[in-house]
Structure formats: structure tokens, C-alpha cells
C-alpha positions as CSV (number, residue, x, y, z in Angstrom):
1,X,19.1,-7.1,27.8
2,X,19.3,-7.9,24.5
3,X,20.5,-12.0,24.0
4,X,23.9,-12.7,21.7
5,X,21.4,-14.2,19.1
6,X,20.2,-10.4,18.4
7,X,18.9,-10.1,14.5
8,X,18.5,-6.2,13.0
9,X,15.7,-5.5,10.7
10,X,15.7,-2.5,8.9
11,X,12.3,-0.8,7.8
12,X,12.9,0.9,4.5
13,X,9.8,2.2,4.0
14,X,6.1,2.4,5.0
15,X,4.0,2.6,1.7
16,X,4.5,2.7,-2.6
17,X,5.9,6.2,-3.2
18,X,8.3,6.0,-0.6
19,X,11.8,7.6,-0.4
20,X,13.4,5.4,-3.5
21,X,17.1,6.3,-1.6
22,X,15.9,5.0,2.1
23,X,16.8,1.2,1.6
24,X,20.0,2.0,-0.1
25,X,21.0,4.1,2.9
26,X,20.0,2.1,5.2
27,X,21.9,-0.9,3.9
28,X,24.6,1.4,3.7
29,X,24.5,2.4,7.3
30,X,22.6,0.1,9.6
31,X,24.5,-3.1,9.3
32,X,21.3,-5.4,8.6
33,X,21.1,-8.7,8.7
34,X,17.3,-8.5,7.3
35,X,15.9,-5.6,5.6
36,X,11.9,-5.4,5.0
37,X,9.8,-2.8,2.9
38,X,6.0,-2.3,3.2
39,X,4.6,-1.0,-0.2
40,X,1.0,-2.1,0.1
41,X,-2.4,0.3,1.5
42,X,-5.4,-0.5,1.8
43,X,-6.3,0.4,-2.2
44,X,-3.2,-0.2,-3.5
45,X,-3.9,-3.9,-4.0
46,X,-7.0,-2.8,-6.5
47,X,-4.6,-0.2,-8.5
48,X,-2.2,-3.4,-9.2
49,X,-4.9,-5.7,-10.0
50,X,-6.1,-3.0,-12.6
51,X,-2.2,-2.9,-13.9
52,X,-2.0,-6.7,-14.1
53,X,-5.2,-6.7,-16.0
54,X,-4.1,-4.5,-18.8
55,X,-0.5,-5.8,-19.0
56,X,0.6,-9.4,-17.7
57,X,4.2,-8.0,-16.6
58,X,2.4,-6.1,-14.4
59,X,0.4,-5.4,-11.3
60,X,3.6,-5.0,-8.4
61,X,5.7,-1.8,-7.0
62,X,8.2,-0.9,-9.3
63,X,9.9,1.6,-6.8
64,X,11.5,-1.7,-5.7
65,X,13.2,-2.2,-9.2
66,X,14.5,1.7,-9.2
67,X,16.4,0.8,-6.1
68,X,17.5,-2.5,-6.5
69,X,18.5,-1.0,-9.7
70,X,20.4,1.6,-7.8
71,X,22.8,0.1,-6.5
72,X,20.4,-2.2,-4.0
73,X,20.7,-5.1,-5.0
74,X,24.6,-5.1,-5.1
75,X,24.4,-4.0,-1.3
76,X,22.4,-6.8,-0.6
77,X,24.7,-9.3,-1.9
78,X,27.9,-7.5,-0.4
79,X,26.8,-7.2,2.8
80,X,24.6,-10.5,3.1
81,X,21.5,-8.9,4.2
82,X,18.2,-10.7,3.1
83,X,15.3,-9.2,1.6
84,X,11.5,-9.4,2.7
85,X,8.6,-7.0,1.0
86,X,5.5,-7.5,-0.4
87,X,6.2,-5.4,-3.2
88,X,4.7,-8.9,-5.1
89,X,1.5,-6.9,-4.6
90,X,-1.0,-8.3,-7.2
91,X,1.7,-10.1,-9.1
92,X,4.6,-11.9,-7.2
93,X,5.9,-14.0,-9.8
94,X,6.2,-11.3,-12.5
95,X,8.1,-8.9,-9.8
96,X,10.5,-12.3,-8.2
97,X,11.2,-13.0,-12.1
98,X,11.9,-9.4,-12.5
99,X,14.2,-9.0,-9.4
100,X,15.8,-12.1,-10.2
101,X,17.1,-11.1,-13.5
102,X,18.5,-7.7,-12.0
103,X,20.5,-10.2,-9.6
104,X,21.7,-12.2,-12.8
105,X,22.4,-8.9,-14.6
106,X,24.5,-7.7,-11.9
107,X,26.2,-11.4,-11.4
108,X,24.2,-12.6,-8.5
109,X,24.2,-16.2,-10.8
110,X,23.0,-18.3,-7.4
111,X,20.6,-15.8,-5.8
112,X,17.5,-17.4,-4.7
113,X,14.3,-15.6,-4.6
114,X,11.2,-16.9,-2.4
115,X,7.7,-15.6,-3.7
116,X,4.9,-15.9,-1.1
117,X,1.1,-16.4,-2.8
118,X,-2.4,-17.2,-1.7
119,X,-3.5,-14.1,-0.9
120,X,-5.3,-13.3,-4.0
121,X,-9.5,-14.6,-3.6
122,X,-10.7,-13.6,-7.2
123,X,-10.1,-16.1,-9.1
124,X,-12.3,-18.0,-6.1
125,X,-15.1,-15.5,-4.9
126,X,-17.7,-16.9,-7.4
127,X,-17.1,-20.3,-5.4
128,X,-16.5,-18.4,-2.1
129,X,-19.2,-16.4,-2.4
130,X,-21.8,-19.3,-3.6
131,X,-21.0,-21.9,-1.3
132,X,-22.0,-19.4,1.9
133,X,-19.0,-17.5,3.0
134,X,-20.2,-14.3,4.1
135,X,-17.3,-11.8,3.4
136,X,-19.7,-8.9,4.8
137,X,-18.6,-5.3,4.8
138,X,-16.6,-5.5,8.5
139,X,-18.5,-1.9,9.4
140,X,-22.0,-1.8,7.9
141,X,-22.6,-5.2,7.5
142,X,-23.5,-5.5,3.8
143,X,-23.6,-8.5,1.9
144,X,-20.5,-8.9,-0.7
145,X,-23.3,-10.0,-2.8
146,X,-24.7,-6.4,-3.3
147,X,-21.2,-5.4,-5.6
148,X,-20.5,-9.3,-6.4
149,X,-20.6,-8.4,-9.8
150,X,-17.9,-5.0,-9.4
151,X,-15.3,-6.6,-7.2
152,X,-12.0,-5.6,-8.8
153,X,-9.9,-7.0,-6.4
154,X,-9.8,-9.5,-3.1
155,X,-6.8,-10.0,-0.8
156,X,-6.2,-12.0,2.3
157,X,-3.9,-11.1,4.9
158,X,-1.9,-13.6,5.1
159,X,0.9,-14.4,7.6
160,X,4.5,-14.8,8.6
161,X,5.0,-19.1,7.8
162,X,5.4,-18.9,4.4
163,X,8.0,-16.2,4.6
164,X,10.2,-18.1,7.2
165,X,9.8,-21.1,5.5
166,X,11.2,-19.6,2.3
167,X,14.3,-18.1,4.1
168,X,14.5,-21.9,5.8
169,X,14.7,-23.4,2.2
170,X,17.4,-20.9,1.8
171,X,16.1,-17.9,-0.2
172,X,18.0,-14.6,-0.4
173,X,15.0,-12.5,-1.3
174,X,11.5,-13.2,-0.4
175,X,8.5,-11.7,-2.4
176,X,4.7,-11.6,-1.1
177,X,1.6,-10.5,-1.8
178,X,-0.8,-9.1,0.8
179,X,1.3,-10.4,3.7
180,X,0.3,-8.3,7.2
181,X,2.5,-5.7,7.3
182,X,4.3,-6.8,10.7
183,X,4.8,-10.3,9.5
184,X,7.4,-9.0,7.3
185,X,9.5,-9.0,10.4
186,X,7.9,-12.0,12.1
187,X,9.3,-14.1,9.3
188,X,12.6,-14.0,9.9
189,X,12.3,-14.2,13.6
190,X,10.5,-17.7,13.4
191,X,13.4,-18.9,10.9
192,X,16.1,-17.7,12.9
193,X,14.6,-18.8,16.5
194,X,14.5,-22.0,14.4
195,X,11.0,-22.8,14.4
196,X,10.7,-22.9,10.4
197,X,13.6,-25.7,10.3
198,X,11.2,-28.1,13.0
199,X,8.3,-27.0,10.9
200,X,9.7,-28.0,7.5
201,X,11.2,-31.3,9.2
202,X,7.8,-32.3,10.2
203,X,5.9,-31.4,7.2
204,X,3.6,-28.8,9.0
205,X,1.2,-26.7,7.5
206,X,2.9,-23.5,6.0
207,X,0.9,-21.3,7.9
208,X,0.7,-22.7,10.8
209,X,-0.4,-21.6,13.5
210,X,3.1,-21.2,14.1
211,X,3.0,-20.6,17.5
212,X,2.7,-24.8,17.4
213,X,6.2,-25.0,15.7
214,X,8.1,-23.6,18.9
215,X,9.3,-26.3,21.4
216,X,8.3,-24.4,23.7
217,X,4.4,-23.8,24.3
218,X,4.5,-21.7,27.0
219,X,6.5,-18.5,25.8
220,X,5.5,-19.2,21.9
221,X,2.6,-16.5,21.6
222,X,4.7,-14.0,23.9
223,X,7.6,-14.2,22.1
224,X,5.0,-13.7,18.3
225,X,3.7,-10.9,19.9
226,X,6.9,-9.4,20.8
227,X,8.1,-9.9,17.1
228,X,4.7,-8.3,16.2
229,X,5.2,-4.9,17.7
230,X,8.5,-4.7,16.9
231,X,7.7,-4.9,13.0
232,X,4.2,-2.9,13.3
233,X,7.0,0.3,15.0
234,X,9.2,-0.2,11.6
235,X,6.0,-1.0,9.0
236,X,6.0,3.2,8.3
237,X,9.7,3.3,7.9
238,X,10.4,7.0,8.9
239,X,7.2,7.6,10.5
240,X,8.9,6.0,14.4
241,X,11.9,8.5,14.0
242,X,10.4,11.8,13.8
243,X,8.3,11.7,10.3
244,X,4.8,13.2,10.9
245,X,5.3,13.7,14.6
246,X,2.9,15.4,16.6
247,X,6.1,17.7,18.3
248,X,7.3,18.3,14.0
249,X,8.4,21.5,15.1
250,X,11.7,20.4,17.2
251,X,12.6,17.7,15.1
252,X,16.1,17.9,14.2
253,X,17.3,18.4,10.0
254,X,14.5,15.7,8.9
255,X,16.0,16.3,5.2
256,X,18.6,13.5,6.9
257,X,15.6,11.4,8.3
258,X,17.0,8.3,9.3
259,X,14.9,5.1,8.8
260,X,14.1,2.8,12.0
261,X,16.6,-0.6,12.6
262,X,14.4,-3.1,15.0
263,X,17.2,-4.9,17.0
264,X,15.1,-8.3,18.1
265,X,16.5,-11.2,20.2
266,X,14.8,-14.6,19.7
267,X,14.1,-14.3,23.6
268,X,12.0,-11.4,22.7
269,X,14.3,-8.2,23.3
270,X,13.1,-5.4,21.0
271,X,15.7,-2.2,20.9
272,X,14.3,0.2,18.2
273,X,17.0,2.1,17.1
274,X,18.3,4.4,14.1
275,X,21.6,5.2,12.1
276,X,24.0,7.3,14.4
277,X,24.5,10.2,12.2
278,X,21.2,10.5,10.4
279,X,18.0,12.9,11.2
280,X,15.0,13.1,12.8
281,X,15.1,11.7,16.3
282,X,14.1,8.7,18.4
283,X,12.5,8.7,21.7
284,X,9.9,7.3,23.7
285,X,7.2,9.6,22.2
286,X,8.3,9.2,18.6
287,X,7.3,5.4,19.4
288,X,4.3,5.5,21.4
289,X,2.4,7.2,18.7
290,X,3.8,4.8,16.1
291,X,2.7,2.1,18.8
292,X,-1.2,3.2,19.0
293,X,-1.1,3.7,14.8
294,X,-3.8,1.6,13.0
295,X,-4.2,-0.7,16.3
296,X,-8.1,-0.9,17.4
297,X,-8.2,-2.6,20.4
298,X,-5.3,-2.4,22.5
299,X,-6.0,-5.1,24.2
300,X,-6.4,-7.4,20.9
301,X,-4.6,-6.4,17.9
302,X,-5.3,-8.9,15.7
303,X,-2.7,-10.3,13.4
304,X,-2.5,-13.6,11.0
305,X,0.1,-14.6,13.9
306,X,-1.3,-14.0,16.8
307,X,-3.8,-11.7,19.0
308,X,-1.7,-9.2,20.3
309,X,-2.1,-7.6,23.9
310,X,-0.6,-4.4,24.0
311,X,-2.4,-2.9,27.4
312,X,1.5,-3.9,29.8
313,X,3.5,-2.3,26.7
314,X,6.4,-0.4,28.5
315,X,9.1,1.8,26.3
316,X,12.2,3.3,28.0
317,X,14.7,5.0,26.2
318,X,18.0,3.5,26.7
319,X,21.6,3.7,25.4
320,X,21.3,3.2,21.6
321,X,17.2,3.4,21.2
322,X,14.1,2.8,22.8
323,X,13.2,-0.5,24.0
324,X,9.9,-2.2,24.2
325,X,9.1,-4.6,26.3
326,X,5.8,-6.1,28.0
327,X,3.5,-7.5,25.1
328,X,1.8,-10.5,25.7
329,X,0.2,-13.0,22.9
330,X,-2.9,-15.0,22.6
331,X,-4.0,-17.6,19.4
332,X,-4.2,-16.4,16.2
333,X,-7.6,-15.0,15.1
334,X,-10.1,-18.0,13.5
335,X,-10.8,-15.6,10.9
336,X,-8.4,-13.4,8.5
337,X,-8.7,-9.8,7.1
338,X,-9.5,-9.5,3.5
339,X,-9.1,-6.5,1.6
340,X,-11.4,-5.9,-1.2
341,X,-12.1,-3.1,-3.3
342,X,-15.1,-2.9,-6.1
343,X,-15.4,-0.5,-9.3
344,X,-18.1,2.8,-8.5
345,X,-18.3,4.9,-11.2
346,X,-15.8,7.4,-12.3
347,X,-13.9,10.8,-10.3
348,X,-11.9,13.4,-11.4
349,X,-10.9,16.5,-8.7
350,X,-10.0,20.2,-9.7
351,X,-9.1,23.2,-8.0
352,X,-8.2,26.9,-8.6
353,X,-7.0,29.5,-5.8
354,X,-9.0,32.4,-5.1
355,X,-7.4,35.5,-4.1
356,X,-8.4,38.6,-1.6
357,X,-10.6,40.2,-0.5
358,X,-13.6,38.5,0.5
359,X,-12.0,35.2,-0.7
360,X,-14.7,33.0,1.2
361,X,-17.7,34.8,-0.8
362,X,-15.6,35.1,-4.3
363,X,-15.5,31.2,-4.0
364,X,-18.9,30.3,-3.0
365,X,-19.7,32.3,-6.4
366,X,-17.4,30.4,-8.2
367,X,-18.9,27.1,-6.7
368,X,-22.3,28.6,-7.2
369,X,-21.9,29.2,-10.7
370,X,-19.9,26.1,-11.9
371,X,-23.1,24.2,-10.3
372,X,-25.0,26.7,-12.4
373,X,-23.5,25.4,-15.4
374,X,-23.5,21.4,-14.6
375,X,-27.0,21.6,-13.5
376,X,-28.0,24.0,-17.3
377,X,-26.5,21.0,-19.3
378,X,-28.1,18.5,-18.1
379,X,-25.5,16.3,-15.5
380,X,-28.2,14.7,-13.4
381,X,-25.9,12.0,-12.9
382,X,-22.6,13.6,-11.2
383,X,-22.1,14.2,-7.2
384,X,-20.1,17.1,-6.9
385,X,-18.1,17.6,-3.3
386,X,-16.8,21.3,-2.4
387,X,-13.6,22.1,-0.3
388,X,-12.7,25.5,0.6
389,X,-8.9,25.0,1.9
390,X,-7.4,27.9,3.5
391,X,-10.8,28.1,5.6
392,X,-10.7,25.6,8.0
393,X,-12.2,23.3,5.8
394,X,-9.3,20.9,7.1
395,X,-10.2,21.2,10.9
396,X,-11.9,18.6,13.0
397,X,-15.3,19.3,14.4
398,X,-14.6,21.7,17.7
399,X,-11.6,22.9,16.5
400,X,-12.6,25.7,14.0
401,X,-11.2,29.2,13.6
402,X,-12.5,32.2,12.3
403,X,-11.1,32.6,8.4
404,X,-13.6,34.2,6.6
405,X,-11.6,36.0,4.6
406,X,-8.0,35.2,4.9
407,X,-5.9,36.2,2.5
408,X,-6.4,32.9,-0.3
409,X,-8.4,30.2,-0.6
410,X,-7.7,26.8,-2.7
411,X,-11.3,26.0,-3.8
412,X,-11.1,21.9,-4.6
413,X,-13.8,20.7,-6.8
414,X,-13.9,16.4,-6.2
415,X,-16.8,14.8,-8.6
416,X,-18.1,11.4,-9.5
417,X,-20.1,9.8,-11.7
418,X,-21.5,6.2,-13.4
419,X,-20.8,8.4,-16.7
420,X,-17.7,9.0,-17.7
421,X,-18.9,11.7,-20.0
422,X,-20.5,13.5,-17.1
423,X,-17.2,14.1,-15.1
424,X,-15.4,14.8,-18.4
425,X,-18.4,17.7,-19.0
426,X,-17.3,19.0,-15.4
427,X,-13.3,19.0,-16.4
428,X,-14.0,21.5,-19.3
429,X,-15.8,23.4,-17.4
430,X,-13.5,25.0,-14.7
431,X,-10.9,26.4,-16.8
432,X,-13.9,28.8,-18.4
433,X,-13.9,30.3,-14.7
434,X,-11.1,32.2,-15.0
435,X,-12.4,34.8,-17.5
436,X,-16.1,34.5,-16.8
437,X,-16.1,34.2,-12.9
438,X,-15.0,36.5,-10.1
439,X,-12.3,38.6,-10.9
440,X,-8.1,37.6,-9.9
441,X,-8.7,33.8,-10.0
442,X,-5.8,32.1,-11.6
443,X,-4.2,28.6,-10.4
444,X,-5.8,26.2,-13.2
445,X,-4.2,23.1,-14.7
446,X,-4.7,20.7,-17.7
447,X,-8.3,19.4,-17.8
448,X,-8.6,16.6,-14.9
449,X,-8.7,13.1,-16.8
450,X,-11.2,11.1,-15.9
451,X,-10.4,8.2,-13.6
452,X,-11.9,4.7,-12.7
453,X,-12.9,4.8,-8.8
454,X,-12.7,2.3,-6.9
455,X,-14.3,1.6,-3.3
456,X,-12.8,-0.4,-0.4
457,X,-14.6,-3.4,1.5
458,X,-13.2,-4.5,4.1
459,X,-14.2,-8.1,5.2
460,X,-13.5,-11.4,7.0
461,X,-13.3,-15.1,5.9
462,X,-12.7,-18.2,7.4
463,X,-8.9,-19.2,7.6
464,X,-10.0,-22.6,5.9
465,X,-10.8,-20.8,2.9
466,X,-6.9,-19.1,2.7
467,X,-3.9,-20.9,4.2
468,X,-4.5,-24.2,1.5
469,X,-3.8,-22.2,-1.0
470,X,-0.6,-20.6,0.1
471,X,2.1,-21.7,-2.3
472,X,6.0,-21.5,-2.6
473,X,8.4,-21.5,-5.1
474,X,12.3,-21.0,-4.8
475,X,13.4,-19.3,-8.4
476,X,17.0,-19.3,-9.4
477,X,19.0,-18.8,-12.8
478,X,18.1,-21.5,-14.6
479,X,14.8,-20.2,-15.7
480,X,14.8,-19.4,-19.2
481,X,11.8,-16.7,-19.2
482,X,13.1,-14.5,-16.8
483,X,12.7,-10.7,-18.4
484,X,15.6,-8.6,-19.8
485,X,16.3,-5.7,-17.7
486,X,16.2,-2.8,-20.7
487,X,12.9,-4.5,-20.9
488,X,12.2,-3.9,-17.9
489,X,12.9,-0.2,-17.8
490,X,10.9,0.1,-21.0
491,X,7.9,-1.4,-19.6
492,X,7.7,1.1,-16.8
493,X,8.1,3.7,-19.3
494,X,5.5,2.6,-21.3
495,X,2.7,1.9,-18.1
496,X,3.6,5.6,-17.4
497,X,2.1,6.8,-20.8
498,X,-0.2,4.2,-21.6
499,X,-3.3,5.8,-19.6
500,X,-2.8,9.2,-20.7
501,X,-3.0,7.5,-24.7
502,X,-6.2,5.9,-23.4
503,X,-7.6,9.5,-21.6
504,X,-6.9,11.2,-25.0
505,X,-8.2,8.3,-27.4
506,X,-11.6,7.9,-25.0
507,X,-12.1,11.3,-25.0
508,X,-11.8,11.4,-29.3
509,X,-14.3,8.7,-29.6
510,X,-16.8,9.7,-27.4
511,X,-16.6,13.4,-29.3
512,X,-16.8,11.1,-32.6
513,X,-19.7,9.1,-31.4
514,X,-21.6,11.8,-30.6
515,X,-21.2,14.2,-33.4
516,X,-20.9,11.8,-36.2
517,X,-24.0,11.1,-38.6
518,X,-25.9,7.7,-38.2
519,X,-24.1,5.4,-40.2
520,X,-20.6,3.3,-39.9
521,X,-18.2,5.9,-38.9
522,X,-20.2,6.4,-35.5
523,X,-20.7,2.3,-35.2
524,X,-17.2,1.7,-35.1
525,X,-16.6,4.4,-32.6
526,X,-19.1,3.0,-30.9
527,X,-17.4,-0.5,-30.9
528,X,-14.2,0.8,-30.3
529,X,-15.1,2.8,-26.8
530,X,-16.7,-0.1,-25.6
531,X,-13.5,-1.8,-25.5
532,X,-11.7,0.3,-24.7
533,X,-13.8,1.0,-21.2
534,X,-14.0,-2.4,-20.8
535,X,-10.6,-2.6,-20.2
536,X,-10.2,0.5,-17.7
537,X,-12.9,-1.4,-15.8
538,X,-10.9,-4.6,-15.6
């Protein structure tokens, strides 16, 4: 049974692109007392850093402010519901300062907005890196020092402390970086099971280990690791109540999808549950497939928080929801995750659809002869990946069918390059295919824009090397530098546009370098694309 000291945290979404209406709903209907958003992948943390670099307002997940914006952040204050995400992404204090002056705007004058950092490594991984932490690629065992030079971007996963220490120093809304995504609920359970307050009177360490701030030694991991699963079954939002569900097909009206409510006791009672009226269902399968998502191990999931056992994990489906019960917690891990991701060249993708008959042969010719092409004009440099969708090309190994002809074919074209002029060579040359390839193909687009690629690298570091650097700071109203919000909405406009002015202006000054006689006219094209990709690569 769940204790009188219940707390219900909403998930309002799973990842940046989300449903923008989901948290508004959800305030609307789940009577939160917490509500916590996950916006950050694996890569997204290198696609901010590249924002932040070409824009200092930038580099967090302005969904949140189309929300708030919305009508959110009025709900919030209504209803009295706080606010954890880690939206902050690769700038936390530009997106608290930014959410802080929508609260003013709307006249939230005393709301109080925590922002989590610490996470971020690169302004350290020279020093890191020389001094002998290893930071190895956690699969094949490479040395960071192989792409030391191309590192974009470097994140530790930090954990749950800081955020319950800034709801203990009485924030409203709390702002992160790369938190873990289940600590986003593990915050507010250590604040309201009142471990922040003993931790903040003692002066303890803001990341713990927290399991040391509970009075009560025995229970302390069990009760983390009960927290944990109950924010890793909301992390995906929608995903735990029917949203990409193995049975999709009985699923009832998912254009109502509700969005998951975690009903946690500070005992460690987990009910998952969902709005009454809304779509998509809960049950015990729903759950268990949302349980084993991402996990490894089962019998060590590691977290910042603590090492999670999952093997005794029982769900039943109950009155209201589906409760969880049976996880068991060991220390936290002496190392934490860090998510980095390195610059590798350029990409660009392409596709056409390929009609019948014979689809399957009409678009090996057309494959045949765009490499044809690439290969006559000299692209020595560009990797070119073919995908035949429509043909199984989807299907895991064991599990084909025959299509070879059905009825279409989407032929996907996916090519990279260290020259950018290589993959913009291939962009100009698929639309030619229409009239001088197989007959009925149709289906093409704009020319694909180049685009910087980035790779991920996954790797561990020391915990010494993170948690020191954690910092908090409490904003409020009487900071004079807080942003205006028709700026705000401006800015957005503007990062929407800025890279296809870049795309367009690239592509005029390579043309111009090239064509151009000897002389000043191709030097200052020349000086001017240099800059210009040194700042796509930052």
C-alpha cells in the first residue's frame, strides 16, 4: 500500500521533439505535485554544444519555452506543481534565465529557478585527458586520444543531489544539464523523504552519495532503487502507456495517448498510473517492456544513485495502475557515464521511390548508375550506404520475406565524407535521375544540404573528476540580464534560418572559389569559407 506521504510525478515526455501539448495536459489532468521532462539522447548533447557555439543564447531545448509559453507555466504556478528537466542541455543558465523571465512576464515576480551544472567536461578534457584519465571508448576500447583533437562535446551523467538540494533551498523550477534520466524523479523523492534538508544542515557533499544522507542505513539503497525504476518507467513519457508497444494493434484511440503519473511513497510504493479519461492503455505488459528498455544488466543497472537490481522486480496491475515492487539497491558506481561525441566528416541522405514492375532491379540500376556517376567525376573521398525500403531492407537477420518486386520501393541514398564538396557533388546528382534513369521514378526533394556529422563515444571517468564541479545557483527577479521574451521568440526564429543562410552562402563560395581567376576575388572567397566552416565545426 501506498503510505499517506505519496508524491505524483508526471513524465511529460521522453526526448526533444516531443508532444509540445503533453505537459500542459498533464498538468491539467494528473494533479502533480512534481512534473519532470527528459529532452536529452545520446547526440543531442553535441547538437546543443554546436548551437551554443554559434550563438551564446543558445545550446538548450526550446520545446520547453513553446510550452511554458503555452499556457505551462501559468499551470505550474496555479496548481503548485514543481518543475524538474534537463532541458538546460548544453546551456542551463541561458535556458533558467530564459524560463525565469516567462515567469516574470506572466507575474510569477518570486518564482525561483534552480539550475543544475557540472556536467559539461570540455572546457577540462585537455587537463583530463593529460593528467591520465582514460575516458576509453566503453565498447572497443579506443583511446579518447585518437579524436582528442575532434571532440565536440563531453557530458557526465550526473545525479539526483543537486536537484533535491535545489528544491530544499526552495526552488520552483529546477534546470540541469546531463542529469541521468531517472534522477529527474529521484530528486524530489530525497527532498521530500527529507534527506536533502539533513544533507544541507550538515554541509554534505552535493552529490553525495546520497544514500549516506538517510538516517536510516539499512533501507537507503532500496528505497534509491525503488525511486530509480519508478522514474526510468516515466523517462519515455508515453512510451509505458501504450506508445510503441509491441501489441500496437489493440491499443485503444492513441490520438488521446495519455502520459504516465509515477505515484511514489517515501517508503518506496511505486503505483504507475495514467489520466482516467485519456488513451492508450496501462497494464502489466505496457510496463515490463518499458522496464527492460535501455537496462543492460538486470541485475546491475547502473545509475549516478545507485546500482540497481532489477532480477525480484514484480508488477501487478491493481486498482488505479500497475505497481512495482521488489527492486533492491547496491552503492553507487565508482565511476560515471560520460557522453561524448566528436566531429567525422560531413553526411547528407536522399531518396526517390521507385515504382512497378520489377522495382527491386529498376533500383539497383538507379544505384548502379548514380555510383557510375560519383565514381566518373572523381569522388574518391565519399562512402556511399544503399537502402532499398519496401524490400526488407528493414528486417532483422532471420526474419526476411520474399519482396522482390513488390509493388514500390523507397531507394535511400545516405553518404559521407571529410569533403564537404564531395557530398554536395552527390546532392546534385540525384535529381538528374529522374529523366536520365529508369523510367516512372518520381519522389525527389530540394538538393540534401550538407551536414556536419558527428560520432558518439561513449566512456567512463572517475567520479573525483565530476561531482567538485557540480554547482548551484537559485535565480530570482532581481537579475537585471534576464532576456525579453519577444526576444526570445525572435531568437528561435532566427536559429531556424540561420543554417539554411549558411547551406546557401557555403555553397556560393565554394562555386566562386573554384570558378574564379587567380587573383583577389577567389582569395577572399577563399578567406571567407574558411570561416565560415570553422564555425559549423565548432
Amino acid at each position: 500500500m501506498l503510505s499517506p506521504q505519496m508524491v505524483r510525478i508526471g513524465g511529460g515526455g521522453g526526448f526533444y521533439g516531443d508532444r509540445l501539448v503533453a505537459p500542459v495536459e498533464l498538468l491539467q489532468t494528473g494533479e502533480l505535485d512534481y512534473l519532470i521532462i527528459d529532452y536529452l539522447a545520446e547526440l543531442t548533447m553535441s547538437i546543443l554544444a554546436k548551437q551554443r557555439s554559434r550563438d551564446r543564447h543558445a545550446g538548450w531545448a526550446t520545446d520547453l519555452i513553446e510550452w511554458l509559453g503555452a499556457g505551462g507555466i501559468q499551470e505550474l504556478r496555479e496548481r503548485g506543481t514543481r518543475l524538474i528537466t534537463n532541458a538546460g542541455g548544453a546551456h542551463p543558465e541561458a535556458c533558467a534565465k530564459t524560463v525565469l523571465a516567462l515567469a516574470i512576464e506572466s507575474g510569477w515576480d518570486d518564482c525561483k529557478v534552480g539550475v543544475v551544472t557540472g556536467d559539461d567536461l570540455m572546457p577540462y578534457m585537455s587537463t583530463l585527458i593529460d593528467s591520465g584519465a582514460r575516458l576509453n571508448h566503453m565498447e572497443a576500447g579506443d583511446s579518447i586520444t585518437s579524436i582528442r583533437d575532434k571532440l565536440a562535446s563531453a557530458n557526465a551523467y550526473i545525479g539526483a543531489g543537486p536537484i533535491a538540494r535545489a528544491l530544499e533551498r526552495g526552488a520552483d523550477i529546477v534546470i540541469t544539464g546531463r542529469v541521468a534520466d531517472a534522477s529527474l524523479t529521484v530528486g524530489p523523492m530525497v527532498y521530500e523523504a527529507g534527506w536533502a534538508a539533513r544533507a544541507e544542515a550538515k554541509g554534505l557533499p552535493l552529490c553525495g552519495p546520497i544514500d549516506t544522507w538517510s538516517t536510516d542505513a539499512d533501507t537507503a539503497l532500496d528505497l534509491l532503487a525503488s525511486w530509480t525504476i519508478a522514474g526510468h518507467l516515466i523517462e519515455c513519457g508515453a512510451q509505458v502507456t501504450g506508445g510503441n508497444a509491441t501489441d500496437w494493434n489493440t491499443q485503444p484511440d492513441l490520438g488521446n495517448i495519455g502520459y504516465p503519473v509515477a505515484c511514489v511513497d517515501v517508503k518506496g510504493g511505486v503505483l504507475i498510473t495514467k489520466p482516467p479519461t485519456s488513451g492508450g492503455r496501462l497494464d502489466r505488459l505496457s510496463v515490463a517492456e518499458q522496464l527492460v528498455y535501455e537496462i543492460g544488466d538486470p541485475a546491475g543497472y547502473p545509475t549516478p544513485d545507485v546500482l540497481v537490481d532489477m532480477r525480484a522486480i514484480e508488477l501487478d496491475e491493481v486498482e488505479g495502475g500497475v505497481r512495482m515492487r521488489g527492486a533492491s539497491g547496491h552503492p553507487q558506481p565508482e565511476q560515471l557515464k560520460v557522453s561524448a561525441s566528436f566531429s567525422d566528416g560531413w553526411f547528407a541522405t536522399s531518396s526517390l521511390l521507385v515504382p512497378g514492375p520489377d522495382t527491386l532491379a529498376r533500383a539497383q540500376r538507379l544505384d548502379e548508375t548514380i555510383r557510375a556517376r560519383l565514381e566518373a567525376v572523381g569522388l574518391d573521398d565519399l562512402e556511399v550506404h544503399t537502402e532499398y525500403h519496401g524490400s526488407g531492407t528493414t528486417l532483422p537477420p532471420g526474419l526476411e520475406v520474399e519482396t522482390s518486386d513488390p509493388p514500390e520501393i523507397l531507394i535511400r541514398w545516405a553518404v559521407r565524407s571529410s569533403s564537404r564538396r564531395q557530398v554536395v557533388e552527390f546532392g546534385r546528382e540525384v535529381a538528374p535521375l529522374v529523366l536520365t534513369g529508369p523510367a516512372g521514378v518520381a519522389g525527389y526533394g530540394a538538393r540534401p544540404r550538407p551536414r556536419a556529422q558527428f560520432r558518439f563515444w561513449p566512456a567512463l571517468i572517475e567520479r573525483s573528476h565530476v561531482e567538485p564541479r557540480v554547482a548551484l545557483e537559485l535565480l530570482d527577479s532581481r537579475l537585471e540580464d534576464l532576456p525579453r521574451p519577444v526576444l526570445i521568440q525572435l531568437r528561435l526564429w532566427l536559429g531556424q534560418v540561420q543554417s539554411f543562410i549558411e547551406h546557401e552562402l557555403t555553397d556560393r563560395l565554394e562555386r566562386l572559389q573554384r570558378n574564379a581567376p587567380a587573383g583577389r576575388t577567389q582569395r577572399i572567397a577563399s578567406a571567407f569559407l574558411e570561416r565560415l566552416k570553422g564555425s559549423e565545426r565548432r
